[in-house]
C-alpha positions as CSV (number, residue, x, y, z in Angstrom):
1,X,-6.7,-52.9,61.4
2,X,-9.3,-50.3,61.4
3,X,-7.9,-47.9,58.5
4,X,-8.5,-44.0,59.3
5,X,-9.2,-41.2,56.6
6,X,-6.0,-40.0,54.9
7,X,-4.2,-43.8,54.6
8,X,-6.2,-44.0,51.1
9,X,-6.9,-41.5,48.5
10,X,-10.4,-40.5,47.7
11,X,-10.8,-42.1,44.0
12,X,-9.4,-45.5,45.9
13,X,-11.5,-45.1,48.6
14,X,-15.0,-44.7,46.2
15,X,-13.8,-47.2,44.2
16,X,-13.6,-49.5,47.5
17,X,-16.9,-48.1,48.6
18,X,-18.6,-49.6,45.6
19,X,-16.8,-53.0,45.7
20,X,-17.9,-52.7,49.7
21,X,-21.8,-51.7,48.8
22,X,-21.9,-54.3,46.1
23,X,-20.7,-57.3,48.3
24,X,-23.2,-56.0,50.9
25,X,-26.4,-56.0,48.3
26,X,-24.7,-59.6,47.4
27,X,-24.8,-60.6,51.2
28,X,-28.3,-59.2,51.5
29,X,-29.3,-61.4,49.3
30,X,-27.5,-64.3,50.3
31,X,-28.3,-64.0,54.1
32,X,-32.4,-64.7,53.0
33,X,-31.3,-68.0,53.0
34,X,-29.0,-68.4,55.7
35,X,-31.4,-66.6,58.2
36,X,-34.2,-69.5,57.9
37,X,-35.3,-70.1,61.6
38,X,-37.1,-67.9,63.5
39,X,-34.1,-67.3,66.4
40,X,-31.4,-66.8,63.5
41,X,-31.8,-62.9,63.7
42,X,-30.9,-62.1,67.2
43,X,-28.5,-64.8,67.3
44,X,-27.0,-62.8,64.5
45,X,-27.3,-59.8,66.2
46,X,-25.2,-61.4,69.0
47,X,-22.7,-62.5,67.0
48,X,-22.0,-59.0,65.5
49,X,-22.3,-57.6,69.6
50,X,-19.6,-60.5,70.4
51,X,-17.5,-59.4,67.5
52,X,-17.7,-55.6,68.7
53,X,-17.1,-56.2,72.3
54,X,-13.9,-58.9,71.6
55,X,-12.6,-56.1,69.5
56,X,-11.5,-53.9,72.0
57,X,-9.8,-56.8,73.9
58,X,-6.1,-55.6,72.0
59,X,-4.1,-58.7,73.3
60,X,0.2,-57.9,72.7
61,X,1.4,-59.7,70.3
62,X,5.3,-58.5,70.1
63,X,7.1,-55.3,71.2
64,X,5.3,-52.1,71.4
65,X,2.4,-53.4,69.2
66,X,-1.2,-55.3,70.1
67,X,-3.8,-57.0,68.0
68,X,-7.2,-57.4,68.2
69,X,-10.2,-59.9,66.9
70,X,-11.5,-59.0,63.2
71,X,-14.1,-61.7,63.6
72,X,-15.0,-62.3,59.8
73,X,-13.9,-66.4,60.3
74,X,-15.8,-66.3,63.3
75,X,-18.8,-64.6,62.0
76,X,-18.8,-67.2,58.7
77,X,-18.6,-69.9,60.7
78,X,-21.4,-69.3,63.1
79,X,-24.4,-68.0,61.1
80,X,-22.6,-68.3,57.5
81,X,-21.0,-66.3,55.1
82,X,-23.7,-63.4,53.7
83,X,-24.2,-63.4,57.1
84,X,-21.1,-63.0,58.2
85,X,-20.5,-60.5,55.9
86,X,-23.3,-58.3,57.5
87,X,-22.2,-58.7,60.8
88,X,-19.0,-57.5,60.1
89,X,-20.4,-54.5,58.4
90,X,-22.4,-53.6,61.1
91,X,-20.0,-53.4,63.5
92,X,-17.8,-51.5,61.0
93,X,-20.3,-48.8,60.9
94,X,-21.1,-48.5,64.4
95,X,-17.8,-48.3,65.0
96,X,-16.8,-45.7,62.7
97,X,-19.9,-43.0,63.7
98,X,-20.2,-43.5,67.5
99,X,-16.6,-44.3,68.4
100,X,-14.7,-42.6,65.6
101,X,-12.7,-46.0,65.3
102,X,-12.0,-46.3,61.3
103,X,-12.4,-43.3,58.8
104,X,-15.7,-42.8,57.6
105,X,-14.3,-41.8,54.0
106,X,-12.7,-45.1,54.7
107,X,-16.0,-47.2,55.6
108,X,-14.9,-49.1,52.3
109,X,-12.0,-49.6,52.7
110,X,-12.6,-51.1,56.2
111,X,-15.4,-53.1,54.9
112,X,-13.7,-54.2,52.1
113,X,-10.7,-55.3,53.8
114,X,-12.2,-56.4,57.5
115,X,-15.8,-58.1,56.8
116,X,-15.1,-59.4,53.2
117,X,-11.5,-60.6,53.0
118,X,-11.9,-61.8,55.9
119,X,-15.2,-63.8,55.4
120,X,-14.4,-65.0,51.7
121,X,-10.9,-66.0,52.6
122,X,-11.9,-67.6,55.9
123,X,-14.6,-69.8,54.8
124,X,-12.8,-70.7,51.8
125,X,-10.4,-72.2,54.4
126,X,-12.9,-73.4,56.6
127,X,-14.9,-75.7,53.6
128,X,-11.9,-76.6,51.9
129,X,-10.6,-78.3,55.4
130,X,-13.7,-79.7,55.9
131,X,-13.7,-81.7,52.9
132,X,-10.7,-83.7,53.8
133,X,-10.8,-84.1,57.4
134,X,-13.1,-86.4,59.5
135,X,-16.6,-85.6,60.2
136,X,-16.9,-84.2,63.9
137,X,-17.2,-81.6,65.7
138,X,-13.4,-81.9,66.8
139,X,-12.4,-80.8,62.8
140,X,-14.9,-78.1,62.8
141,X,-13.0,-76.6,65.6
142,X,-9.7,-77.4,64.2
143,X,-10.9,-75.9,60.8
144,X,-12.3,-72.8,62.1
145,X,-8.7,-72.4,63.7
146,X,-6.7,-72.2,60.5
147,X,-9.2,-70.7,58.9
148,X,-9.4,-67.7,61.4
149,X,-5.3,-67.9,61.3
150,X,-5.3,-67.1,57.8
151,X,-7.7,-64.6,57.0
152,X,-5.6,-62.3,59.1
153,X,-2.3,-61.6,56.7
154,X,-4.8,-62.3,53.6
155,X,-6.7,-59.1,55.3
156,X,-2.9,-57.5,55.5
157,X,-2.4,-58.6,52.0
158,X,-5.4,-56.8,50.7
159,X,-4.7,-53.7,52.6
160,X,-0.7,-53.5,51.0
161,X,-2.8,-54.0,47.9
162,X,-5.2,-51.1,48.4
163,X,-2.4,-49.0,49.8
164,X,0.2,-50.0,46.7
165,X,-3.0,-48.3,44.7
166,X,-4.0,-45.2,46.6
167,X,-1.8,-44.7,49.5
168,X,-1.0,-41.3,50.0
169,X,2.8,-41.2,51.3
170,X,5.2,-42.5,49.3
171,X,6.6,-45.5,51.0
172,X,8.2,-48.2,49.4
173,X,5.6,-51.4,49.2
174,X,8.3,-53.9,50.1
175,X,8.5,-52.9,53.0
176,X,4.9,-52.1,54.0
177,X,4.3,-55.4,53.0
178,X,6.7,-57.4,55.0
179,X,5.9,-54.9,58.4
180,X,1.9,-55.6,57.8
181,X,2.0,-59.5,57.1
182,X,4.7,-60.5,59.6
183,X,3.1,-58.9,62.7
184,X,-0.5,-60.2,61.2
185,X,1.1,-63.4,61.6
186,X,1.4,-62.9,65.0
187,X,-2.2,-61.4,65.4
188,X,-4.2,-64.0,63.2
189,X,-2.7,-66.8,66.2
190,X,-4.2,-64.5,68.5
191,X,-7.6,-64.9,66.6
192,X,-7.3,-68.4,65.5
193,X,-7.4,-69.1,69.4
194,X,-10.6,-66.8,69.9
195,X,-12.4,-68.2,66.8
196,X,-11.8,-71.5,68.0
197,X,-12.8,-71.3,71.3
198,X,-15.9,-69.9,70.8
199,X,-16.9,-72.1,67.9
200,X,-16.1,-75.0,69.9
201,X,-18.1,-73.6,73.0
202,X,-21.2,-73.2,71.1
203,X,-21.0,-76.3,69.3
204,X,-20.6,-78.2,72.8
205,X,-23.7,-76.9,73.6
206,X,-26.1,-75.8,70.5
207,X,-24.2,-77.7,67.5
208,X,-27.4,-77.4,65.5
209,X,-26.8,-73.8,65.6
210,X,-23.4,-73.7,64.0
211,X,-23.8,-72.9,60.5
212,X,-20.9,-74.1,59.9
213,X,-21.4,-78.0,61.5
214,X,-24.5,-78.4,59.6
215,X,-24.7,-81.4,57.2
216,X,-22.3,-83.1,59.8
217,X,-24.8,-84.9,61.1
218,X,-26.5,-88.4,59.1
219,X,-29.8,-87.7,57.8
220,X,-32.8,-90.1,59.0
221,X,-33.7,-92.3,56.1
222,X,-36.6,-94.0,55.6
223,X,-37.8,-96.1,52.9
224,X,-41.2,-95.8,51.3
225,X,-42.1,-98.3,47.9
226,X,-38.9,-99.6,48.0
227,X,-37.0,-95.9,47.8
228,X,-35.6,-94.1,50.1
229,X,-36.6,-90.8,51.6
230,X,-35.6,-88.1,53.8
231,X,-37.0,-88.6,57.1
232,X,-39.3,-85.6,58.2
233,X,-37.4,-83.5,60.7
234,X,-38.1,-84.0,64.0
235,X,-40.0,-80.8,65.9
236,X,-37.3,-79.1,68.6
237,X,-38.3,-79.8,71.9
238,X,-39.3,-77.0,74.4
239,X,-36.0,-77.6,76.1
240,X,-33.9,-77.1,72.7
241,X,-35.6,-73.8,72.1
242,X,-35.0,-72.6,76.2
243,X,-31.4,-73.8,75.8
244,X,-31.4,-71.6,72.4
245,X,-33.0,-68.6,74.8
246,X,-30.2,-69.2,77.1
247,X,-27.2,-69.2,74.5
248,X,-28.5,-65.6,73.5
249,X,-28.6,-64.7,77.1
250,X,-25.5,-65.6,78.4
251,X,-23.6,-64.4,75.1
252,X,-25.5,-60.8,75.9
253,X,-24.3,-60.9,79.1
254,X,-20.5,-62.1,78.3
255,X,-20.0,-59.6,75.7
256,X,-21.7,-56.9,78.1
257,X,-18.7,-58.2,80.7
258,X,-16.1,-58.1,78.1
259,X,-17.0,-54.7,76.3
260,X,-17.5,-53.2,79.7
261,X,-15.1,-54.5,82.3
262,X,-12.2,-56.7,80.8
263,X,-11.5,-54.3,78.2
264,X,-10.2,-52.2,80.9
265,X,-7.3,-54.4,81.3
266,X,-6.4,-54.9,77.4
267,X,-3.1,-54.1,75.9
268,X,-2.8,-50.0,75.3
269,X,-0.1,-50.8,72.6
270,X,-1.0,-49.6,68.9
271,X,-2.6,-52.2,66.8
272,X,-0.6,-53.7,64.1
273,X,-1.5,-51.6,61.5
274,X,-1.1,-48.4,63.8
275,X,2.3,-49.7,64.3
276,X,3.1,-50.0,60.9
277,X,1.9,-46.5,59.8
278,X,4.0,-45.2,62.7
279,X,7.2,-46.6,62.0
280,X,7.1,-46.0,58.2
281,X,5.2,-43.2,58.0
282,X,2.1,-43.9,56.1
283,X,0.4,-41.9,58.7
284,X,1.4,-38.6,57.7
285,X,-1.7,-37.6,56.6
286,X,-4.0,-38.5,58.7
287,X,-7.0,-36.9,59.0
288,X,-9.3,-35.9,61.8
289,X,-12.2,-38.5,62.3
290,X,-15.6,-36.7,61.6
291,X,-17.1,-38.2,64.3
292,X,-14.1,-37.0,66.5
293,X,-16.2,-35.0,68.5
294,X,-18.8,-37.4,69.6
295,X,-19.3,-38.8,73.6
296,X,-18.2,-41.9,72.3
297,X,-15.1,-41.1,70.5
298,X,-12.1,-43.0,71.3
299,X,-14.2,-45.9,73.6
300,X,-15.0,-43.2,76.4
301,X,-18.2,-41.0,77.4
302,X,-17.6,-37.5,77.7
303,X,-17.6,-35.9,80.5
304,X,-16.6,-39.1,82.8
305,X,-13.7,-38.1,84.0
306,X,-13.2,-41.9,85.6
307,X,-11.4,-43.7,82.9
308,X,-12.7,-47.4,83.7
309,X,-16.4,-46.2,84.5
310,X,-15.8,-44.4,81.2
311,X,-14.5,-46.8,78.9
312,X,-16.6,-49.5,80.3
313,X,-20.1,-47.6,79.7
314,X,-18.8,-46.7,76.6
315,X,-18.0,-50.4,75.6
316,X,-21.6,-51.6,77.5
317,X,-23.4,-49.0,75.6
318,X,-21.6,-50.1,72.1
319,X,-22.8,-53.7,72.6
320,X,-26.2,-52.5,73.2
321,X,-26.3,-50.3,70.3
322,X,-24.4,-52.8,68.1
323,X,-27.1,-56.3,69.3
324,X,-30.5,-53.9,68.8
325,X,-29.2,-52.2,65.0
326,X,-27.6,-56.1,64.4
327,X,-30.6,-57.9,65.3
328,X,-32.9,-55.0,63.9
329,X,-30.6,-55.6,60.0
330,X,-31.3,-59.3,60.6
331,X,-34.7,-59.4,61.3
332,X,-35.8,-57.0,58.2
333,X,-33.4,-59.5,56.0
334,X,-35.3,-62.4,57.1
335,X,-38.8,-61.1,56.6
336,X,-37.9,-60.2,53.1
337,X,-37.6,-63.7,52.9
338,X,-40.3,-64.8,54.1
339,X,-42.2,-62.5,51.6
340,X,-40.4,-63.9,48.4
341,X,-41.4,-67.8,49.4
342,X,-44.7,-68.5,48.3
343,X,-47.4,-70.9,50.2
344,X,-45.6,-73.7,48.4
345,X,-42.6,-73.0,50.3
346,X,-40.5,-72.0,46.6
347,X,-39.1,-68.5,45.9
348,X,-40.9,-66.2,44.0
């Protein structure tokens, strides 16, 4: 659903630039908290590497059109929403300037639409399902399936919105909204099934390190004078924080496989949103990517005339790039916060 430059006029696209930069200062903000351990920040970065390297696993999803992950439920659900947020962004970005994947007048609009519909809408979902179904790991999974299944036509939603504002061709919103939520439909299964089975991968092994499952769990109570207290946390044993070493290894080295062998075999069909510019027209003025000339553009490395050796260092080296500027964001965002608590352990 990566929007190019020309979909969106320029005053729409500012004004979603704002609405994009002020969500990310928010998220900024909000991720001090979420990143509180010390492994949080490359964990993060993997997520946002996972979410890159999914994305260019375009699954079909109907005649003559694919989908692909967003990852904003997935994201949320993992390391939380700021977070999320971020992660989504980053990818976004790296995207847009290495691989000339979504305008860069339209960074936005993409970020607007992809990493904060998504995330907002998602966990929304996610918390809301939470509250009524059992405690266990089993509803987290089930939750993080609808939730993932609907932030997909709420991010169609939002783009017929943007587009009814500032779209540039004049095509009748009726029926750019029913082409862009009805194949969405179809995609967001597509992602409910990937959010899912990775949430409920990680929690079979690291639930601890869902944000998402935490507060699932009783807390230890003691009682001291006749109250009771919280139990002092245990400290994680070497083996938890080997195991935690491990996760980030073998989710480095699946997303390395996905981005840069897999993807070789995914569906070459237009993404839904491609489609639906093509049929109806919106595409008409679409404009050259400024990136277009860079030896990433279009998931290949210039000069490689193989087009799997190609594609696949291209998608190895986007992971790479994508893990180190993730987990570089993360770690600079979790330092900030540990300059603002004071020696009592309170924000200053």
């Amino acid at each position: 659903m990566h929007v190019p430059d020309g979909f969106i006029d320029a005053p729409t696209s500012a004004v979603a630039g704002v609405v994009a930069a002020g969500a990310i200062a928010v998220s900024l903000r909000g991720a001090r908290r979420e990143l509180g351990g010390e492994q949080t920040a490359p964990l993060a970065g993997l997520v946002a590497a996972f979410i890159f390297a999914v994305q260019m696993l375009n699954f079909p999803v109907a005649a003559g059109t694919s989908g692909h992950l967003l990852g904003g439920a997935l994201a949320a659900i993992l390391v939380g929403p700021y977070t999320g947020v971020l992660c989504v962004s980053v990818v976004l970005l790296m995207q847009g300037i290495l691989f000339a994947d979504g305008g860069l007048t339209a960074l936005g609009v993409n970020i607007t639409d992809m990493a904060i519909v998504t995330t907002v809408v998602s966990y929304a979902v996610f918390r809301g399902l939470l509250a009524v179904l059992p405690r266990g790991r089993r509803s987290v999974t089930v939750a993080s399936f609808v939730a993932a299944l609907v932030s997909v036509p709420a991010a169609a939603v939002a783009f017929t919105l943007i587009y009814a504002i500032g779209g540039t061709t004049d095509v009748a919103l009726g029926k750019v909204a029913t082409a862009m939520i009805g194949v969405h439909v179809l995609i967001g299964i597509g992602e409910a099934v990937i959010t899912a089975l990775t949430v409920g991968a990680v929690i079979a092994v690291r639930p601890d390190l869902v944000h998402g499952a935490r507060g699932l769990r009783q807390e230890l109570k003691l009682r001291v004078h006749g109250e009771l207290v919280d139990a002092p946390a245990a400290p994680a044993p070497a083996a938890a924080r080997t195991s935690r070493r491990t996760l980030w290894i073998t989710g480095l080295v699946t997303s390395l496989v996905l981005a840069g062998f897999v993807s070789f075999y995914a569906s070459a069909n237009p993404d839904g949103l491609e489609k639906v510019a093509h049929d109806h027209g919106i595409d008409r003025r679409t404009e050259e990517h400024a990136s277009a000339d860079s030896p990433l553009a279009d998931y290949g490395v210039k000069d490689v005339s193989d087009a799997r050796l190609s594609g696949g260092l291209a998608g190895v080296i986007g992971v790479g790039v994508t893990v180190v500027a993730g987990s570089a964001v993360f770690w600079a965002v979790r330092r900030r916060r540990t300059q603002d608590v004071s020696p009592t352990g309170t924000e200053i």
